[in-house]
C-alpha positions in Angstrom: 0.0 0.0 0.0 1.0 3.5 -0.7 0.2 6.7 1.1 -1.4 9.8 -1.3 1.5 12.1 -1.7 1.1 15.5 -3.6 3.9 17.2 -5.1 4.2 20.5 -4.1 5.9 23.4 -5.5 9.4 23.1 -3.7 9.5 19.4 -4.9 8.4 18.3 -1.6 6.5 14.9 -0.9 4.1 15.1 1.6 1.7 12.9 3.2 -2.0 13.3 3.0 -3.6 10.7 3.4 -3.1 7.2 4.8 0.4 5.7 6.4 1.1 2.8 4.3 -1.5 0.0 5.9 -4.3 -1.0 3.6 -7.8 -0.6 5.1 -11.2 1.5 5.4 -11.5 4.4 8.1 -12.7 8.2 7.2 -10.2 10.6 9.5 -8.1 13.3 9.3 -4.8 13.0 6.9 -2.5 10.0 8.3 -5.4 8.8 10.4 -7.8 7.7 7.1 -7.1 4.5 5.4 -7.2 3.7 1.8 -7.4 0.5 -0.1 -6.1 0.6 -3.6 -6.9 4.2 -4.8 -6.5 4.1 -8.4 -8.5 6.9 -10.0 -7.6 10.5 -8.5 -9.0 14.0 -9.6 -8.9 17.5 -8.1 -12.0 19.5 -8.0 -11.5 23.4 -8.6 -12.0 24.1 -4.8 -8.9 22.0 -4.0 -10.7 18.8 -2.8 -9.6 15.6 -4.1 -12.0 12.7 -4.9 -10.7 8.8 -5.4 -11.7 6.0 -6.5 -10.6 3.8 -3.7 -10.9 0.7 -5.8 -10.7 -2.1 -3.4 -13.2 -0.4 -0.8 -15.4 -0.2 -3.7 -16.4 3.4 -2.7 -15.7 7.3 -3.5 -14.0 9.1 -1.2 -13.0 12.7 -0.7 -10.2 14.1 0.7 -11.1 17.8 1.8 -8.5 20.8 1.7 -7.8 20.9 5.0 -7.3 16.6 5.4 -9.9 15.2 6.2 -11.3 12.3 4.7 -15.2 11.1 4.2 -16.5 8.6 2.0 -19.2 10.1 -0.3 -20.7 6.9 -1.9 -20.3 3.3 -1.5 -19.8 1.6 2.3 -16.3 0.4 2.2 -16.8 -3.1 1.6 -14.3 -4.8 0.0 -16.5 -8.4 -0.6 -19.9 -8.5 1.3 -21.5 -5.3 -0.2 -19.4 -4.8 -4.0 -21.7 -4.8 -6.9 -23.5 -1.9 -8.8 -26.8 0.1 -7.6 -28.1 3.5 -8.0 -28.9 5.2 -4.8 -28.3 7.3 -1.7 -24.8 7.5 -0.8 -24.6 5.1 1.8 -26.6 2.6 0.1 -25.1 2.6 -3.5 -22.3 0.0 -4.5 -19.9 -0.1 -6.7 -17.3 -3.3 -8.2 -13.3 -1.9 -8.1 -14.2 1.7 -8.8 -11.0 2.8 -10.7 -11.4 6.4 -12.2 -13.7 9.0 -11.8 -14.3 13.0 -12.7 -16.1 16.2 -10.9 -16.9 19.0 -13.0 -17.3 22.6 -12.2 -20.0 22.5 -9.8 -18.3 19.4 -7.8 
């Protein structure tokens, strides 16, 4: 597993998000856990959503660190599949990209 590490204008890296443990826990920067987040995008505002593929959900990762799942439950076997519906209740299979627009 592999922490999310932005590159920031004086070449830094720097941690923010996860420590390098796979798993499922919404928290603030090192705290959160990530399993496999393959698809990445930043919304205008900053934010960054992923596809945190083998949680099977979306989750965002806020300007100021802290990360909340926005759809799917974070199941990585029991509750994988594909339905429409409120956030908590939809599913998704190995979610690997995704896009915002504008309006995020």
């Amino acid at each position: 597993p592999v922490p999310l590490h932005p590159l920031v204008p004086e070449s830094e890296v720097v941690t923010i998000c996860g420590k390098g443990r796979f798993g499922y826990r919404d928290g603030h920067g090192t705290e959160a856990m990530l399993n496999a987040p393959m698809g990445l995008c930043v919304a205008p505002s900053g934010s960054i959503y992923v596809a945190d593929s083998y949680n099977n959900c979306i989750r965002k990762i806020a300007v100021d660190g802290e990360v909340t799942t926005l759809a799917g439950n974070g199941s990585r076997t029991s509750c994988m599949g594909h339905r429409d519906g409120p956030r908590s209740q939809s599913l998704f299979a190995v979610p690997y990209n995704l896009a915002v627009d504008a309006d995020e």
